[in-house]
C-alpha positions as CSV (number, residue, x, y, z in Angstrom):
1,X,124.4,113.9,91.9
2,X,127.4,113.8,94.1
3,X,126.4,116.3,96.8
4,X,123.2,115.5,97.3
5,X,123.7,112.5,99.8
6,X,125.9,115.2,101.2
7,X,123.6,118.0,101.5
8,X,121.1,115.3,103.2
9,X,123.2,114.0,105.6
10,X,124.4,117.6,106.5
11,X,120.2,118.9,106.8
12,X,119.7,115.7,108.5
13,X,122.3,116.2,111.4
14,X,121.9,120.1,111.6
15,X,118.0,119.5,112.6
16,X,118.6,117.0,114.6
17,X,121.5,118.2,116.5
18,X,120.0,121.9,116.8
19,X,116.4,119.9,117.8
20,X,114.3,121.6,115.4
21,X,113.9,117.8,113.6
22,X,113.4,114.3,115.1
23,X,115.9,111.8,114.1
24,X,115.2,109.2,111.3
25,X,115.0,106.2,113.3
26,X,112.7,103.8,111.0
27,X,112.7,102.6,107.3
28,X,110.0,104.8,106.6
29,X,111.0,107.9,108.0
30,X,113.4,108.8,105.3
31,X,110.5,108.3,102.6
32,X,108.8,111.1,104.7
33,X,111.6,113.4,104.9
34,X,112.0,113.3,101.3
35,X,108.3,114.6,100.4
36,X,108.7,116.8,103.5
37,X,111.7,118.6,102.2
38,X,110.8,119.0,98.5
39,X,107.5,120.4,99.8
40,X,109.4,122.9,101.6
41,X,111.9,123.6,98.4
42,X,108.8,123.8,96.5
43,X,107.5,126.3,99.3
44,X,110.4,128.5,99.4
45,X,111.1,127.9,95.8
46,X,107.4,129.7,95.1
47,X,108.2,132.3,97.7
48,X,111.6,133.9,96.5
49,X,109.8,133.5,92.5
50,X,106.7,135.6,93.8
51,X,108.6,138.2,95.7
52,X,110.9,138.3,93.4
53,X,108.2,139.1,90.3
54,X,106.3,141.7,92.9
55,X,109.5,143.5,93.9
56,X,111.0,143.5,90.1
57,X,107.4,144.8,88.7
58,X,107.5,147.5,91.4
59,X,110.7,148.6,90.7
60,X,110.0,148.0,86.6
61,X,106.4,149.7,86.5
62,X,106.8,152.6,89.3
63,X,104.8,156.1,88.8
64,X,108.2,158.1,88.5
65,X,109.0,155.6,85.2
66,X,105.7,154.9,83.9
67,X,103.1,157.8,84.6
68,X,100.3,156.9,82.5
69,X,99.2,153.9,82.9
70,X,100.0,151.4,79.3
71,X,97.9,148.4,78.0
72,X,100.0,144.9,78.0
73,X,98.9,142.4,76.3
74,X,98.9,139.0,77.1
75,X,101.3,136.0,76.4
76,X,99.5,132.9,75.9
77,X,103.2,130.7,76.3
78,X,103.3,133.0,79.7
79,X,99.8,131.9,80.9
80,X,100.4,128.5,79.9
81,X,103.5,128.1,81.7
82,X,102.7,129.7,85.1
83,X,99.4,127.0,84.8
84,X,101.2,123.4,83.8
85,X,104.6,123.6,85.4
86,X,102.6,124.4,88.9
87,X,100.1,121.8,87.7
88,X,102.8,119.4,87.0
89,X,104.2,119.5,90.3
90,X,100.9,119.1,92.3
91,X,100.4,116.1,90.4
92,X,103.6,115.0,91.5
93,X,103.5,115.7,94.8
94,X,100.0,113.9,95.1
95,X,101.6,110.7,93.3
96,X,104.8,110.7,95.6
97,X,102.0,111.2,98.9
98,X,99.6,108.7,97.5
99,X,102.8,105.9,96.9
100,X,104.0,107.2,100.6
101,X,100.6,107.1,102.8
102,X,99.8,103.1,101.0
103,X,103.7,101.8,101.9
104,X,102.9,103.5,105.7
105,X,99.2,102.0,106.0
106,X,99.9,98.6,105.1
107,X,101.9,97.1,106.7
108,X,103.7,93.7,105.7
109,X,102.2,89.9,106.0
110,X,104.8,88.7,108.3
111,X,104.3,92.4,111.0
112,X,104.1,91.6,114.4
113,X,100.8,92.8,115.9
114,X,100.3,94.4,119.1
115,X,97.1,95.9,120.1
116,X,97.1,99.8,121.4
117,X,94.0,101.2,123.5
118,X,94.0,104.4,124.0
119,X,92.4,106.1,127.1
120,X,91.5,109.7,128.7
121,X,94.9,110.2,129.5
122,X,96.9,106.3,129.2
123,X,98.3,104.5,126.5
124,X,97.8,100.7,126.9
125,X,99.6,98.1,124.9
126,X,98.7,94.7,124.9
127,X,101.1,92.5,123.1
128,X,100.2,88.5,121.6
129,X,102.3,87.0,124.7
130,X,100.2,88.5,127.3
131,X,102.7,91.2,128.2
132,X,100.6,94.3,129.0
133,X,102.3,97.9,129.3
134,X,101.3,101.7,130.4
135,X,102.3,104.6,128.6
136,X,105.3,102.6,127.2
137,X,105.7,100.2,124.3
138,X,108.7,98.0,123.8
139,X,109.6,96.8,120.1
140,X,112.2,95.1,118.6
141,X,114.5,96.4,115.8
142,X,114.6,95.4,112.2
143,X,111.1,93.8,112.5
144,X,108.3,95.4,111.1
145,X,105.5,96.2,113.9
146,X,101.8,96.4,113.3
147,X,99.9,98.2,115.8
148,X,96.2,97.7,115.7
149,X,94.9,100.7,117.6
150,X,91.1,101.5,119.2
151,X,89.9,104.5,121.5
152,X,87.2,103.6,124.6
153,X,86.2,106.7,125.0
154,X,87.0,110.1,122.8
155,X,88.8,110.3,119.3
156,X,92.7,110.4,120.0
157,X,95.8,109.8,118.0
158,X,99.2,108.2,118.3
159,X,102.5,109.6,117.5
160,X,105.9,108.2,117.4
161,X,107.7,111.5,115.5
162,X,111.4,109.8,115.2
163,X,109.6,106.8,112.8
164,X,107.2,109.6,111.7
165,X,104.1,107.3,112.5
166,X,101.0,109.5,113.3
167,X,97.4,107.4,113.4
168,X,94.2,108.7,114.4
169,X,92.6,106.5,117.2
170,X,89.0,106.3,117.1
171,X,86.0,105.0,119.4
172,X,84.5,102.1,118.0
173,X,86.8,101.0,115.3
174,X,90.5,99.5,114.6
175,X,93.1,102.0,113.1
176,X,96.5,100.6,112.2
177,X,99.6,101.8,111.2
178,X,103.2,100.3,110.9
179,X,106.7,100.6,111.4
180,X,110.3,99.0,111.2
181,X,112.3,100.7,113.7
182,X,116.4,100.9,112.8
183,X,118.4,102.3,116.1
184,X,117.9,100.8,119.4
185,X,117.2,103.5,121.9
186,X,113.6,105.3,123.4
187,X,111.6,107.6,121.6
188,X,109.2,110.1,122.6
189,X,105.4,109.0,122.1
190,X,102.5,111.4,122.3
191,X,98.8,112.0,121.9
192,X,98.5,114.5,118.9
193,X,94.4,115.1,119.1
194,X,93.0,117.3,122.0
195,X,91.5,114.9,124.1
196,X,90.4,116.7,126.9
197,X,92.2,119.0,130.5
198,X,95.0,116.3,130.4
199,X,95.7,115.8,127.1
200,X,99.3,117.0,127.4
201,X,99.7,114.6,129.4
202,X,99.0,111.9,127.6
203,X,102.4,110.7,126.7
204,X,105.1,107.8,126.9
205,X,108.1,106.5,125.5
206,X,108.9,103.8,123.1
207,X,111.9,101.6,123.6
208,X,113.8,99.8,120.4
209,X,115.5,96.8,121.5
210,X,117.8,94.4,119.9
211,X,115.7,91.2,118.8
212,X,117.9,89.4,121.5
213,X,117.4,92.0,124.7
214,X,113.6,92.0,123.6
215,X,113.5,88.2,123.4
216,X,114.7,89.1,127.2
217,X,112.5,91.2,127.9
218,X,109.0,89.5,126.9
219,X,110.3,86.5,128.8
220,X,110.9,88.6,131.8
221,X,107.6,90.7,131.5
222,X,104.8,87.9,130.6
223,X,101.8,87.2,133.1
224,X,101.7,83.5,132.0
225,X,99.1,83.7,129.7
226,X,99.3,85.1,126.3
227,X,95.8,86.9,124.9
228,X,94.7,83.8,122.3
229,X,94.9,81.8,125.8
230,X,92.9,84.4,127.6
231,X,90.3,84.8,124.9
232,X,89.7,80.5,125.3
233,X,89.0,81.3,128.7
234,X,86.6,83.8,128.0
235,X,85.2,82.0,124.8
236,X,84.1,79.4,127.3
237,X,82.5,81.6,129.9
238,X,80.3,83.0,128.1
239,X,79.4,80.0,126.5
240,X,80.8,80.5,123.4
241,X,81.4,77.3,122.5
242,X,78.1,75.9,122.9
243,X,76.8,77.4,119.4
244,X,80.2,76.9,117.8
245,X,81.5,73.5,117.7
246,X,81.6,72.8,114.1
247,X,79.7,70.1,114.1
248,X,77.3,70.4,110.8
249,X,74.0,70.9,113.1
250,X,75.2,73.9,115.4
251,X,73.5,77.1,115.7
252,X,76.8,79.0,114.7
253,X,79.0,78.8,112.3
254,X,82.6,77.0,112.3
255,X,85.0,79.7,113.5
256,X,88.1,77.2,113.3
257,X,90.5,78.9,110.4
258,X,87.8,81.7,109.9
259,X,90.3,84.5,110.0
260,X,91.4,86.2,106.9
261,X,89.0,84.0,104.8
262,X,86.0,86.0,102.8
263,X,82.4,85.0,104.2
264,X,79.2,84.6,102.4
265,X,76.5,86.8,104.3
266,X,73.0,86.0,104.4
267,X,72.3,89.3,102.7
268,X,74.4,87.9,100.1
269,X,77.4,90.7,100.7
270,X,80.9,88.9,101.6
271,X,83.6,90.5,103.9
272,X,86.5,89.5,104.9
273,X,87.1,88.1,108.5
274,X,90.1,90.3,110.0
275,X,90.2,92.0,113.6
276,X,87.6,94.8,113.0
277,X,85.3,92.2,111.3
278,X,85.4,89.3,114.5
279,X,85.2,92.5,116.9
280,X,81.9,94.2,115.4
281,X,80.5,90.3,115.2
282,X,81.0,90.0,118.9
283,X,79.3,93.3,119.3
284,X,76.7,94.0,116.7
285,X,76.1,90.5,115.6
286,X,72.9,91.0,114.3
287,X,74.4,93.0,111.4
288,X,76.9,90.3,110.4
289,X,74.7,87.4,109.8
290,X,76.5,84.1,107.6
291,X,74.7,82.9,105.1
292,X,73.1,79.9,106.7
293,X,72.4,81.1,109.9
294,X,69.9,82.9,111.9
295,X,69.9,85.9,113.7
296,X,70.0,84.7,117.3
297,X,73.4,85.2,118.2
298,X,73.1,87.7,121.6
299,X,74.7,91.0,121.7
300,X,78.0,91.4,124.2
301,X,77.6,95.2,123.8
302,X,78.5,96.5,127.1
303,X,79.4,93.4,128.5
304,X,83.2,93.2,127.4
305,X,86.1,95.6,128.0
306,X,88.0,96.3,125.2
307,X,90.8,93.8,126.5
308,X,88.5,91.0,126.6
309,X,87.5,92.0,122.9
310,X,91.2,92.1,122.2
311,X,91.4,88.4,124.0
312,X,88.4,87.1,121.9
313,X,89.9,88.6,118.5
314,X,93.2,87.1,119.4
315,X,91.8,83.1,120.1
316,X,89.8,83.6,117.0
317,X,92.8,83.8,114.9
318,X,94.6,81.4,116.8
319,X,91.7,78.9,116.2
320,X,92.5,76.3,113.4
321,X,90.5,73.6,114.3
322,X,87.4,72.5,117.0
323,X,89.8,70.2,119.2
324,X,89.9,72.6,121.6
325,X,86.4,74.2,121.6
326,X,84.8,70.6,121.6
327,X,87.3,69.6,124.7
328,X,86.3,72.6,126.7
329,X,82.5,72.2,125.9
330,X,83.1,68.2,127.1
331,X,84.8,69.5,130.4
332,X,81.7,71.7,131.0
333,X,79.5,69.2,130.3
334,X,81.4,66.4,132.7
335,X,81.4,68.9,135.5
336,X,78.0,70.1,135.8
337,X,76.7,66.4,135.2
338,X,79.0,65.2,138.0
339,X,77.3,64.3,140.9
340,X,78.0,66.4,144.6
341,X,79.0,64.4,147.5
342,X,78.4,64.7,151.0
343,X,80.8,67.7,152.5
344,X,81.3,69.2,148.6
345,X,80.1,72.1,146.9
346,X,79.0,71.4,143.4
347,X,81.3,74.2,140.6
């Protein structure tokens, strides 16, 4: 028991040092390493007992020793042996990756989201402040991070390899994946799925801050407006907010504290309102109807960049009552009732 932290730490600093391993810089990453390297014992375990057998029976059962060829019999204990200690360790293995890919997939109640579109050949990361980066993401330490991940265009997938996070990033449909990253410092990011002539390069760099230099830093890097505050403004603009007030008699339902809840459909299904749910609902409405309701609610399909969906999701969750929707519909109202004077252009 006692060298084995030792033998670790050893492994651990000879791969990294000799850059034939990335550093463990996240809570998870040593969960990985562990399955990675008893795979690999397992492997080379296999390996030296095979060759060892083939080159023994060679040796054992050569022409010079046995030149007729004998009948042997087999062992039943033998046959059982070579079938449930392999099959014991598969199902091992498959327990220990099951436990592993469920602790990296879902990620904590109290993660930090930030949003991660991928583009032929740009990472873009829109954090809930409003901060918006390029081929970089900044993160704080000791806080576990949600990222909540979509492609516009072709299937590609994001890789940190030092907090051994690898998700798949596909058209059409949030991906997430989590992580709680341990050392400050910047970390290599890539694009691990062919994605077209400049997929290579298709990379970036991930910077760990302290909580209190990324405190800093968001403060320093904000554009005013966070994305629940730019999804109000676009809520509004396309009207929005004239089907869904609340009020008993509207034509849509109450969105106010919708998020995470379970809704009745009309086709009597229910699904749960998260991100994926309030984006498709935006775009394929027609195939989300509430029980209640009709069928009218337009299509945005086309109409709405993947940040403005983002924007949207983002108010939607931020939404816990009407005050806001109902003041916003009132200020429309007021201003296209007002009447123009002399000299003044009408909004």
């Amino acid at each position: 028991m006692g060298i084995s932290p030792v033998l670790w730490q050893f492994l651990n600093k000879w791969l990294t040092s000799s850059a034939l391993f990335p550093k463990e810089a996240s809570t998870i990453a040593p969960y990985a390493d562990a399955l990675y390297f008893f795979l690999l014992a397992m492997t080379l375990v296999g390996v030296v007992i095979v060759g060892a057998l083939v080159f023994g029976f060679s040796i054992r059962y050569r022409k010079e020793r046995n030149p007729e060829a004998t009948q042997i019999e087999g062992s039943t204990l033998l046959e059982a042996t070579w079938t449930i200690i392999p099959l014991v360790i598969f199902l091992v293995t498959f327990v220990w990756g099951a436990l592993l890919y469920f602790r990296i997939y879902n990620p904590p109640a109290n993660s930090m989201n930030i949003y991660i579109v991928g583009k032929q050949w740009m990472w873009k990361a829109e954090h809930p402040g409003g901060q918006h980066e390029i081929n970089t993401l900044h993160v704080p330490t000791g806080r576990p991070v949600q990222l909540t991940m979509i492609s516009q265009d072709v299937f590609h997938s994001y890789s940190i390899p030092e907090f051994r996070v690898k998700r798949e990033v596909i058209p059409g449909r949030y991906s997430t994946v989590w992580f709680n990253a341990t050392e400050p410092g910047v970390y290599h990011l890539f694009c691990t799925q062919y994605c077209g002539t400049l997929h290579s390069g298709m990379i970036g760099t991930v910077t760990a801050l302290s909580p209190d230099d990324y405190q800093k830093w968001t403060e320093a890097s904000t554009s005013g407006m966070s994305l629940a505050q730019n999804g109000e403004r676009l809520f509004a603009s396309l009207g929005c907010n004239q089907c869904h007030t609340g009020d008993p008699g509207a034509r849509g339902p109450n969105l106010a504290g919708l998020y995470g809840k379970k809704v009745q459909m009309e086709d009597g299904s229910t699904q749960l309102a998260n991100e994926a749910f309030l984006r498709d609902t935006i775009l394929n409405p027609s195939s989300h109807v509430p029980a209640g309701y009709k069928p009218i609610m337009p299509t945005y399909q086309g109409q709405i960049s993947e940040e403005g969906l983002i924007d949207l999701v983002e108010y939607l969750k931020s939404l816990k009552t009407n005050y806001r929707v109902q003041q916003t519909l009132t200020t429309a109202t007021s201003t296209e009732a007002a009447p123009t004077t002399p000299g003044m252009v009408k909004p």
